[in-house]
N, C-alpha and C positions, 0 to 999 in steps of 0.2 A: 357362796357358802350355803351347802343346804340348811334346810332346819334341824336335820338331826345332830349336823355338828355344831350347830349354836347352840342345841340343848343341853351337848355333851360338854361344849367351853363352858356354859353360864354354870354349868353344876360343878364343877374342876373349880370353876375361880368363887363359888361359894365357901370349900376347903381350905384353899387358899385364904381368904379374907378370914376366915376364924381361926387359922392358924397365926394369921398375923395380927389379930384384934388388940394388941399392945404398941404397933407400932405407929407413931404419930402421922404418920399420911393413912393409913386404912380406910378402906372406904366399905359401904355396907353394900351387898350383892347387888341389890336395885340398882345402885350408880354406876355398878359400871353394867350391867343389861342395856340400861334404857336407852347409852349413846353411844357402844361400840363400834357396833356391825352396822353394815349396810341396810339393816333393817329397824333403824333406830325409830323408836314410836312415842318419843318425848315431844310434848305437844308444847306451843307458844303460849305464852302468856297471859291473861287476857286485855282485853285491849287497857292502854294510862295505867299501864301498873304503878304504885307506888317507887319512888324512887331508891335501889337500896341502898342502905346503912353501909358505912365503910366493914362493918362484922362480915355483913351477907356478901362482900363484893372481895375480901380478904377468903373467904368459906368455900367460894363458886371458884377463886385462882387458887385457891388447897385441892379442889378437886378435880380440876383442871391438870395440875399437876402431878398429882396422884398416879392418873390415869396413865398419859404421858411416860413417866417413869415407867410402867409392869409394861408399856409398849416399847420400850427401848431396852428395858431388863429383857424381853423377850428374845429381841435381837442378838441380845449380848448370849444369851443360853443357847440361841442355834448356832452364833460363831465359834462358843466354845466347843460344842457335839461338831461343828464340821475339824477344827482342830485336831479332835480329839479322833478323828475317824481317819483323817490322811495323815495321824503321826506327827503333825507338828509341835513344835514345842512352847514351851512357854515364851509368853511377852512380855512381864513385868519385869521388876528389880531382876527376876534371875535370868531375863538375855541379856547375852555377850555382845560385845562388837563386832565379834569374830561369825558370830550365828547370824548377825544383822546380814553382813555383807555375805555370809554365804546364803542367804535367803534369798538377798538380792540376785546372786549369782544366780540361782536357779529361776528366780522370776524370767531373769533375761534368757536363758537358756530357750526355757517353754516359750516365750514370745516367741523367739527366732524360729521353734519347731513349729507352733501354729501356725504364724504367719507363711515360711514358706513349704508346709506342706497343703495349706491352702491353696499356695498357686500351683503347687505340682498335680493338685488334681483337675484344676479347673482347667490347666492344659491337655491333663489327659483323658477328660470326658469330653473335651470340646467345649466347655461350656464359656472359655474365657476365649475370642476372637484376638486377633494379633494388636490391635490397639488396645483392648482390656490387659490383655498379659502385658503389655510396655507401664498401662500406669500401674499396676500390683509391683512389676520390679521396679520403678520408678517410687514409689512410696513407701516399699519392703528393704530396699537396699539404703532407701535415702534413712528413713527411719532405725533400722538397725545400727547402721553408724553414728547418727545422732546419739541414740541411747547407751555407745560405748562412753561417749562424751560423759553424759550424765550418768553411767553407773560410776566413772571415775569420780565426778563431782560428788554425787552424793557420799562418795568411800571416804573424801577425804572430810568433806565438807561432817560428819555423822562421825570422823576419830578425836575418843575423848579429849589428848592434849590439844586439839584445834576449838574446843566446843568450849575448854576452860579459858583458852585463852583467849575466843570473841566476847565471852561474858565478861570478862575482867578487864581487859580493853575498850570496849561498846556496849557494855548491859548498862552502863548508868547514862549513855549519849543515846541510845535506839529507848531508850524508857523500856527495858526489858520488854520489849512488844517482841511480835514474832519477826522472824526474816524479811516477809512480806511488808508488813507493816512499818519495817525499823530508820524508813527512810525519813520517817518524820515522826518524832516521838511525843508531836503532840496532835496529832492527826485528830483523837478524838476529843478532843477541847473545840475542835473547828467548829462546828454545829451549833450556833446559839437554840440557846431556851424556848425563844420567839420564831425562830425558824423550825424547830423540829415539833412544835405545837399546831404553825401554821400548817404541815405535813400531815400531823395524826389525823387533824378534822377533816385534812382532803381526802385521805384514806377511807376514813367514813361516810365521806359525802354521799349522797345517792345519786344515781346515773345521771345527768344531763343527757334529756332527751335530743339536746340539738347539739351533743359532742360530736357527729359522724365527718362532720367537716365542716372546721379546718378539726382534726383530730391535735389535744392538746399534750406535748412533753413539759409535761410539769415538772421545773424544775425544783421544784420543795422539796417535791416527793424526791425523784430523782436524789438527791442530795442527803437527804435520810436514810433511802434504801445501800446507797454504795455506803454508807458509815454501816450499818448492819452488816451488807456482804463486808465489807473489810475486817469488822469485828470477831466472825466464825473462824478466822485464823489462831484469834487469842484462847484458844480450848485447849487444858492440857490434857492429854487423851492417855497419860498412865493410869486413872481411876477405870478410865474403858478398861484398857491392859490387864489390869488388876482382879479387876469381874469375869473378864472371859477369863482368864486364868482360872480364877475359883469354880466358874460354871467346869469347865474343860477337868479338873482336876475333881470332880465331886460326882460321886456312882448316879445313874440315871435308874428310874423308877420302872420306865418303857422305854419301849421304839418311837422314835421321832419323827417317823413316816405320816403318823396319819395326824399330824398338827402341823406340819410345816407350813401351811399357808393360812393359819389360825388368824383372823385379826382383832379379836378377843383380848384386851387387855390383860396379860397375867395367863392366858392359856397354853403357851410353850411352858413356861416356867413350871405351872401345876401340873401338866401331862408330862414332864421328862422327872421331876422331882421330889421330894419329901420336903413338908412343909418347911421343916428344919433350914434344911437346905437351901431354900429358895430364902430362909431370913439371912441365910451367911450370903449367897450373893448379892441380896439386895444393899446388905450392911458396908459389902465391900465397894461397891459403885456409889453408897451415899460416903462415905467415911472422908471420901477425898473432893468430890464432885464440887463444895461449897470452893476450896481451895481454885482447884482445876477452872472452872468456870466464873473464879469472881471478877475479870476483867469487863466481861460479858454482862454478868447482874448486876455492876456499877454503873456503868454506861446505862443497861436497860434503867435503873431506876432514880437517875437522873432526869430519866426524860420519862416518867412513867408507863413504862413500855414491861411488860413481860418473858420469858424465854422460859425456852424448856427445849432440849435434844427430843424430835420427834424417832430417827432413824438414821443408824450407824452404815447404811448401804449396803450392809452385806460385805462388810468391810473391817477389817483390825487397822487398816491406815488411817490416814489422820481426814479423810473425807466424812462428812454427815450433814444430815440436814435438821436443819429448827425451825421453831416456827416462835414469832414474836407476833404480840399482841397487847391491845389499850386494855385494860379489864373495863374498864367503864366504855369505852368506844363500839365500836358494830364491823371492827376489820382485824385482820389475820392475816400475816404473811408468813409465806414458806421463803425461808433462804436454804440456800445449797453453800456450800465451803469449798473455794478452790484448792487450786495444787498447791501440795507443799512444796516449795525449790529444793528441801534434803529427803523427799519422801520417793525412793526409784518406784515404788510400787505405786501409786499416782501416775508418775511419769509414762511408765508400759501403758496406765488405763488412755491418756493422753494418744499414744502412739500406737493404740489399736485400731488403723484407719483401713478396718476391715469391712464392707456389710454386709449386715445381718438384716434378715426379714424380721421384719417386725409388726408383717401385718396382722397376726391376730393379737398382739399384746396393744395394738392402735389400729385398728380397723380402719382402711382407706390407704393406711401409707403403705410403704414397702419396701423400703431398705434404709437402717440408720447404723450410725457409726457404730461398730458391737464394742468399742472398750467403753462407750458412755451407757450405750442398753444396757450393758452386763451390772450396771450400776446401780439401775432404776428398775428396772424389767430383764432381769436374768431368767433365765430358759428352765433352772429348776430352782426347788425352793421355794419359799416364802419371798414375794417379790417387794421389796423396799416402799415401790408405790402405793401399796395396799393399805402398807403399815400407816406411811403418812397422809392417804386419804382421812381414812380414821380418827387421827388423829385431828385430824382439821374441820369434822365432826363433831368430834369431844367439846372442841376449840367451840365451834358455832351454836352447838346447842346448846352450851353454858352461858355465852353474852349475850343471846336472843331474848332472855329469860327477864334479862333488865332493862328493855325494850318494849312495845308496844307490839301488838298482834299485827302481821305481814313484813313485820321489818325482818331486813336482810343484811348481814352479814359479807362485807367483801372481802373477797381472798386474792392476795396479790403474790407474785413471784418474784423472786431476785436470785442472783451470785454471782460470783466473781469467777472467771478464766474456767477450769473445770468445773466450776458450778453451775455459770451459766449453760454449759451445755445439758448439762444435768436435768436444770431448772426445765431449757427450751423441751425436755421428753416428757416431763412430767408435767408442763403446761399441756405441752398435745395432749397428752394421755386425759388430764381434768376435762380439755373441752370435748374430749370426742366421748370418752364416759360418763362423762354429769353426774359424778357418783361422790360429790361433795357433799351431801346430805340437801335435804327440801331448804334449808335455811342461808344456806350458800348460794351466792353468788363469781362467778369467775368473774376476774376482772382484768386489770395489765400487767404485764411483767415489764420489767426492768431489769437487764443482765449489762454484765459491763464485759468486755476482752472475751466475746465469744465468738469459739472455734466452729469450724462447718462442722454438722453432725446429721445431718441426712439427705436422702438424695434427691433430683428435681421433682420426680412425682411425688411424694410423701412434701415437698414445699407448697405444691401447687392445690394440692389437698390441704392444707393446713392453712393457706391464704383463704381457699374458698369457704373453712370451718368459721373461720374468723370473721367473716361476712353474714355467717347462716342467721344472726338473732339482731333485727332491727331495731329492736329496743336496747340492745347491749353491743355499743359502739365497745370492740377493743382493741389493743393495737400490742406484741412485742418488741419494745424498745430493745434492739441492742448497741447501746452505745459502742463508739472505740475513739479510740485517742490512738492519735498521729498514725502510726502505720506500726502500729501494735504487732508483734511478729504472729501471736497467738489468734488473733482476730485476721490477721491480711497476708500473715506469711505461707500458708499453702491454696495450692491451686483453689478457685473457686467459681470455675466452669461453668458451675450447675445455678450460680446464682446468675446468671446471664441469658437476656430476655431472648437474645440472637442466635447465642453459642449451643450447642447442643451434643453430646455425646452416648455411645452406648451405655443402655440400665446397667452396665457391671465395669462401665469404667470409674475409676477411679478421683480423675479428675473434673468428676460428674457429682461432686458431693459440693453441697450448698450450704446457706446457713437459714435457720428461720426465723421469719421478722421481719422488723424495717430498721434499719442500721440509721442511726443517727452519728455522723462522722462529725464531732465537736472540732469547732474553731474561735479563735479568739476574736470576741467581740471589737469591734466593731463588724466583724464579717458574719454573714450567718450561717449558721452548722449545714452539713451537705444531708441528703437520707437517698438511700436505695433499697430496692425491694417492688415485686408487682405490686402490691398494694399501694402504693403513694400516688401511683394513675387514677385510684379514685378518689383521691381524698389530697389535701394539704398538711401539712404538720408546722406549727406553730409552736416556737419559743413560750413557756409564759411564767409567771412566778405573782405570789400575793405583792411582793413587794417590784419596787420599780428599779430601773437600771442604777440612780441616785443613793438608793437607801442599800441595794446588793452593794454598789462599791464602799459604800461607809462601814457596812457590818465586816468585808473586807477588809477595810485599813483599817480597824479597831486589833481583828485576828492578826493582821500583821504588825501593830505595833507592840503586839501582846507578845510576840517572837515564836508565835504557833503553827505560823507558814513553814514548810518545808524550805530548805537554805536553797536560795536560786543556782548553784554549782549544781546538784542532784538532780534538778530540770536541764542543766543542757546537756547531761549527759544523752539525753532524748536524740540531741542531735550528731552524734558521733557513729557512722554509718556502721551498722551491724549492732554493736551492745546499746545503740540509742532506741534499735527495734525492740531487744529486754529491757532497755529501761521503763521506755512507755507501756508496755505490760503491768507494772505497778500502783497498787493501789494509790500511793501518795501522788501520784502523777496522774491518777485518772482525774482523782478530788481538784489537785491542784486546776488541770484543764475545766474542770466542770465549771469551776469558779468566774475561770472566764469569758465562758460562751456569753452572747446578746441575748435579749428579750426579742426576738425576729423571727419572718416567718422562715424556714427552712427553704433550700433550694433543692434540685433534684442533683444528684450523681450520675454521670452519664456512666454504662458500662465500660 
């Protein structure tokens, strides 16, 4: 961003803020200057600061989420201007069913035209060889037919008499959780007190100099993070609906052109609108939001944990990413929110197994999946990464404050099935930009049911990025459980040390990371990936094999385990591949893996 448009946002969101000086988040212009932008000049602390008072520590998580908010308000005001410019209609209370499914209709339409007028030209420039063109129709036919599949699922699965009659039948038995989540309706009871504590401090810990090997899958963390990703499911996203609606539906001040990539908390909002204005949308996204997300802020403040929606993805479906955080701790994690099972527009994002360059949005790589880029790093626009760089900024430079001078702040990654892939672009993107602010630290992610999403060279670059800083061992875990259809049902070519194909075929797309393949203890979990040749990966947890099976059969005599029937569906070939796709079934496996060192996976 140059400086003349920071000067131009920081003056816009001064307007802003005294238009708003009534409303109880407001913040005073200095606060949001000093840790917006990428050029944030909020300095540390100085060194033994005084410890703060619960006032100062509730004040810095007010402003925290202040911020936060006018960056996801912002999102919400250019989803409603792009609405409002291709004619689409309203989302809230006043869509039909009948508009859902012709939405959806036309989603699928344009899929089918993309994808195959992609291969007609790639045939008739030359650019696709006779085994590139086999796997585009190989992936474009297979794929299109899939997706009749599921435009029928979600049509039926999305009609009102079906929707009244699973609630009424299974809303008191799934604990009204989501689809996802409904296999076990006490999923989030699973987690003791003492396990998600032992977790936060490891999150905060500071580097182990001698982590580089055996490199450690800590299974605390691990086990905190998948109850998070699982959690981003429970968001009810009509308060989103509701706000884009009113942004889409309320006269704009100017052109939206020269803000669209603003990452200025509150600068979309004050450059498209009248003050007025921006308090009626703000009113409509808080009005429900407490509602909408209180499954979310339960959970979070059980375990003293934070949230706040950093970025909506350039998205009206039910995808987005948050960020949780200790207010007293020195760590930050970004989750991403997987697929909806009744969301078709997720699904197309799912089955856009197109690529796309992507080497100037990631410098080094050079083709990744385009339905997950489009997600993260979309081609115009304001790109989603930006926003939640930013935001993870905000995040740092507020808890550094109650720290000691050089302390650092870790930022970890997670989500589930479509989110992990999400997660894996936006890790590349963190470590190859370093544009986490001076007080950030990148650290590991943790993705569970993640799908390939880029291709050999952009893996083999992202191994060696992963390698570049000797002080800062890190590793992306991506777990999977059993033979997950999401994670091991399409080709995976390119993750193969031996195998090798043309840069545009298709079945040349990989995944990034080291895959830890969970097995039931006494056996020890499998891992694949070039990186495990330099290093070992190691089982480990604070507590021992002894005290995990007692806090175990405490959980299960408590009747909070998932019913063992829901588990063997795992093993019934084809819907056992959808089963173990689910979050209650990753938890459940996670539970039983060993404390042991991991073995390699042969290709």
């Amino acid at each position: 961003m140059s400086s003349s448009n920071v000067s131009k946002d920081s003056g816009s969101n001064g307007s802003l803020l005294n238009g708003l000086s009534k409303q109880p988040t407001a913040l005073s212009v200095s606060d949001l200057i000093d840790t917006a932008g990428p050029e944030s000049t909020s300095q540390p602390t100085p060194e033994a600061p005084k410890p703060r008072t619960q006032g100062e520590i509730a004040e810095s998580t007010k402003r925290i989420k202040s911020k936060l908010r006018l960056l996801q308000a912002d999102d919400i005001a250019q989803l409603g201007e792009d609405r409002k410019s291709k004619g689409y209609g309203l989302l809230g209370t006043a869509v039909t069913y009948g508009e859902t499914v012709s939405f959806n209709l036309t989603r699928y339409i344009r899929y089918l035209f993309d994808t195959w007028s992609t291969f007609v030209i790639g045939c008739i420039t030359g650019k696709l060889n006779p085994s590139e063109a086999f796997s585009v129709i190989f992936f474009s036919a297979g794929a299109s037919a899939v997706l009749v599949l599921i435009f029928t699922w979600c049509t039926i699965a999305t009609y009102p008499p079906i929707v009244w009659a699973y609630n009424l039948l299974f809303g008191n038995i799934s604990g009204h959780l989501s689809l996802v989540n409904s296999c076990n309706p006490n999923i989030f009871k699973c987690l003791t007190q003492e396990q998600s504590e032992v977790a936060k401090k490891k999150l905060g810990a500071e580097i182990d100099p001698n982590g580089h090997n055996p490199r450690i899958f800590d299974l605390d963390i691990a086990k905190l993070l998948l109850q998070l990703s699982s959690l981003m499911y429970e968001r009810d996203i009509k308060p989103m609906h509701n706000a884009v609606d009113a942004a889409r539906t309320t006269s704009t001040s100017q052109s939206s052109s020269t803000i669209t990539r603003s990452i200025t908390p509150g600068a979309v909002l004050n450059n498209l609108f009248a003050v007025t204005d921006i308090t009626k949308i703000l009113n409509t996204l808080d009005a429900d939001s407490a509602a909408g997300e209180a499954p979310i802020h339960k959970f979070a403040k059980e375990h003293g944990i934070c949230f706040a929606t950093a970025s909506e993805l350039k998205t009206t479906s039910q995808a987005y990413c948050s960020l949780f955080w200790d207010p007293t701790g020195t760590w930050v994690l970004v989750a991403f929110k997987g697929t909806d099972p009744t969301s078709f527009d997720e699904w197309t994002t799912d089955f856009t197994a197109t690529f796309e360059d992507c080497s100037e949005d990631i410098p080094g790589f050079r083709f990744v999946h385009k339905g997950f880029k489009d997600r993260i790093l979309p081609s115009t626009g304001r790109q989603p990464y930006h926003s939640i760089a930013a935001a993870v900024r905000i995040v740092c430079d507020e808890l550094v404050k109650g720290h000691a001078a050089g302390t650092k702040i870790n930022v970890w990654f997670t989500g589930h099935s479509l989110g992990t892939a999400i997660a894996s672009l936006a890790y590349a993107k963190a470590l190859v930009a370093k544009d986490l602010g001076p007080y950030a630290i990148l650290r590991d992610a943790y993705v569970y049911a993640t799908p390939i999403c880029a291709d050999v060279h952009s893996r083999l670059f992202f191994d060696s990025m992963m390698q570049e800083d000797p002080n800062v061992p890190r590793t992306l875990f991506r777990v999977t459980n059993r033979n997950d259809f999401v994670a091991t049902g399409l080709p995976e070519i390119g993750d193969s040390r031996t195998r090798g194909l043309g840069k545009d075929n298709l079945f040349n797309f990989s995944h990034l990371g080291v895959e830890i393949f969970m097995k039931d203890h006494p056996n020890p979990c499998q891992v694949r990936g070039d990186q495990v040749r330099q290093f070992k990966i190691h089982v480990k947890s604070a507590f021992d094999e002894s005290m995990i099976r007692k806090m175990r059969a405490k959980i299960v005599a408590r009747g909070y385990n998932q019913l063992a029937v829901l588990g063997w569906l795992q093993y019934i070939p084809i819907i056992g591949r959808l089963a173990a796709h689910g979050t209650t079934n990753y938890w459940e496996q996670l539970e039983r893996i060993g404390l042991l060192p991991c073995v390699e996976q042969s290709d």
